[in-house]
Structures are given as structure tokens and as C-alpha cells.
C-alpha positions in Angstrom: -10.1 320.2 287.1 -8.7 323.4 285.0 -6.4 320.7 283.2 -9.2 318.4 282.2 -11.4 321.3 281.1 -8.9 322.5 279.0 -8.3 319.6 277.4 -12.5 319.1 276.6 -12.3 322.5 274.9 -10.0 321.6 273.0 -11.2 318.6 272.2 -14.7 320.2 271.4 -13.1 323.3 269.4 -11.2 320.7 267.3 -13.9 318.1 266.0 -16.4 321.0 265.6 -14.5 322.5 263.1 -13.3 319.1 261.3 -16.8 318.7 261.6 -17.6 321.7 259.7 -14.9 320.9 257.0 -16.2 317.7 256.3 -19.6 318.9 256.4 -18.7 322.2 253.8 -15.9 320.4 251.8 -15.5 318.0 249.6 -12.4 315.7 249.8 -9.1 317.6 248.0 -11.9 321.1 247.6 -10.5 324.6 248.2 -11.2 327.8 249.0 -9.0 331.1 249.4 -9.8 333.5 252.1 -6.5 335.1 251.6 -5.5 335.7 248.9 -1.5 334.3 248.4 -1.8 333.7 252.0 -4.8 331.2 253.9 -7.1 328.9 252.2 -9.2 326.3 254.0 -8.8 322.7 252.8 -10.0 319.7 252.9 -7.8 316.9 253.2 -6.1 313.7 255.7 -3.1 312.6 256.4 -2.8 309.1 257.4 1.0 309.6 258.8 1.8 312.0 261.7 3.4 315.4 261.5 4.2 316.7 258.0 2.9 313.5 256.5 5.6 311.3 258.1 5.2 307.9 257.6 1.8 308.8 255.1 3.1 306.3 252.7 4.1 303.4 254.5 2.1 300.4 253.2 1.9 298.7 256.6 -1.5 297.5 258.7 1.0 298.2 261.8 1.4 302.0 260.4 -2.7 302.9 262.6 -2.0 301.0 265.9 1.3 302.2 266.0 0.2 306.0 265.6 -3.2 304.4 268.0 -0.6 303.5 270.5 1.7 306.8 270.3 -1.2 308.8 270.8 -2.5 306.7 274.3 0.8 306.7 275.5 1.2 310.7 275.1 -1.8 311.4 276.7 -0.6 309.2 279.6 2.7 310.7 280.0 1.5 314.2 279.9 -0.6 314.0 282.5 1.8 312.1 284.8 3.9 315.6 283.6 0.7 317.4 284.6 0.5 315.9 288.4 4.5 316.4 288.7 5.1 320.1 286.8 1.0 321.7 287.6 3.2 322.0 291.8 6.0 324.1 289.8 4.5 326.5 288.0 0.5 327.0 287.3 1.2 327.5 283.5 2.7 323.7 282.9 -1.3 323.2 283.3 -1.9 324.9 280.6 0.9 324.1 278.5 0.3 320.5 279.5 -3.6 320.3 278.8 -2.8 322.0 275.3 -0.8 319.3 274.2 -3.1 316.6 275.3 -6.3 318.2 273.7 -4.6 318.5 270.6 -3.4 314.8 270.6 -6.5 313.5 271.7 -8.8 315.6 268.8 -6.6 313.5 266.2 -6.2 310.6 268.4 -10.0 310.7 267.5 -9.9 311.0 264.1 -7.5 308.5 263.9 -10.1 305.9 265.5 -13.1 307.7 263.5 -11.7 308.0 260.3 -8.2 306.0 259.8 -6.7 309.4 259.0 -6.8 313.5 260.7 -8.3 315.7 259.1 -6.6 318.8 258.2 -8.2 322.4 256.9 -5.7 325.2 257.9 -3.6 326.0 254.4 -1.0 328.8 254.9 1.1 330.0 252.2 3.4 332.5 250.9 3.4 332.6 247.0 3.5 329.0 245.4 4.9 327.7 249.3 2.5 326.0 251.2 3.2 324.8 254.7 1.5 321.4 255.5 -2.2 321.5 256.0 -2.8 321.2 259.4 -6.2 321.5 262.3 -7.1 322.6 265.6 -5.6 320.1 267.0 -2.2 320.5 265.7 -2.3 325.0 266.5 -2.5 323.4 270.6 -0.1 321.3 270.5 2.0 323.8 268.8 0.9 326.2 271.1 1.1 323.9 274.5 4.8 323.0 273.1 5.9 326.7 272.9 4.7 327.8 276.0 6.4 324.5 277.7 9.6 325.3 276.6 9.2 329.3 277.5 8.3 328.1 280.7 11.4 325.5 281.0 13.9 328.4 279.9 12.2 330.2 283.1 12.4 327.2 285.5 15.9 326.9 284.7 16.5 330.2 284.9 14.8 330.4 288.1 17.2 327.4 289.4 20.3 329.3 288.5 19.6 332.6 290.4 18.8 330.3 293.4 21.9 328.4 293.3 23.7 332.1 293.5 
């Protein structure tokens, strides 16, 4: 149940913040609460990480992200039922990763596009715009490859 609720959470943290962007924002609008460091944006991105595939001109380009999407919530929690036995931190690792994917899986469906609101930058170097969402599966990723250095780490002592 831990996994699931994590996943609602993030779920609920994610759109209730898009929410609030699209609510607060207009499309392209900024505002600096950092100065040369954070603003919050309002923009989408109709491709996947970094923009990736934004500007193919394909119908195929939404199912195919659509289908990505329901296929990684799938395998992560066939991951979850096999890794959750190994270690209780794959859960949350695990459940990270599929909130995030899930709150854009949802825009995706809602609005054809995520929307992103998170604008870090150093100087005139922004890094991509990204959400809630993406921060979890950032997060999930980096604590399930910690936790895989461990495991294997783990294996090799026990093989001594």
C-alpha cells in the first residue's frame, strides 16, 4: 500500500501545482524569484525529456509517448513486486518514478503536452523547464541507482 500511496502523492503534488501555474500564468509568462537563478514559467513541451522529439510533425508522435508512459508504469511495478523483497527503499525509489510518469502521463491525455514551471539558471544558461513530476523521477532514478551500487556491493562481500 506504501507504494501506491506514494505514487497518489505524487500524483496530487504534481497537478496541484500545474494546476496553480496554469491558473497564475499565462502561456510563455514569467516571473523571477531568484534573481540569475529560479523563475517560475509557464510553458509545455509536447516531446519527452529535454524537448526530445517536440518537433516531430507526426499524429503517431502522442500515442507513442501515451504508450511509453503505460508501459513504464507497468514495468515499474512488476520492478516494485520483484525489488520492494530486496530492499524496502526500491519502494520508494520505485513509486517516485511512477508518480512522476503518471502526473505527465496525465497531462499528456489532458492537455496533448506537460506542463512545465520550474526555470533554473545560472547567468544567460537555462536548464530545461521542467515540473513535479519530472524532480520524482529524477529523484526515484537517483536513489535506484544508490541503492543498486549497494545491492551489488552487498553481493560482492557475500561472495567473499
Amino acid at each position: 500500500m506504501v507504494y501506491f500511496a506514494i505514487i497518489l502523492c505524487t500524483i496530487v503534488v504534481d497537478q496541484l501545482t500545474k494546476s496553480w501555474v496554469v491558473e497564475s500564468l499565462r502561456l510563455y509568462e514569467s516571473i523571477e524569484i531568484i534573481p540569475s537563478f529560479f523563475n517560475l514559467v509557464y510553458v509545455t513541451n509536447s516531446g519527452a525529456a529535454f524537448s526530445l522529439l517536440a518537433n516531430v510533425d507526426s499524429p503517431w508522435r502522442h500515442y507513442f509517448f501515451l504508450g511509453v508512459g503505460g508501459l513504464a508504469m507497468v514495468g515499474l511495478t512488476v520492478a516494485y513486486w520483484k525489488l520492494s523483497k530486496v530492499n524496502k527503499y526500491y519502494t520508494l525509489a520505485l513509486a517516485l518514478i511512477a508518480g512522476g510518469a503518471a502526473g505527465n502521463l496525465i497531462d499528456r491525455v489532458r492537455f496533448g503536452a506537460v506542463i512545465d514551471f520550474l526555470d533554473l539558471y545560472v547567468g544567460r544558461y537555462h536548464w530545461p523547464a521542467f515540473n513535479v513530476a519530472d524532480s520524482a523521477i529524477c529523484v526515484g532514478a537517483g536513489l535506484f541507482l544508490i541503492l543498486n551500487i549497494f545491492e551489488v556491493r552487498n553481493q560482492e562481500v557475500k561472495e567473499l
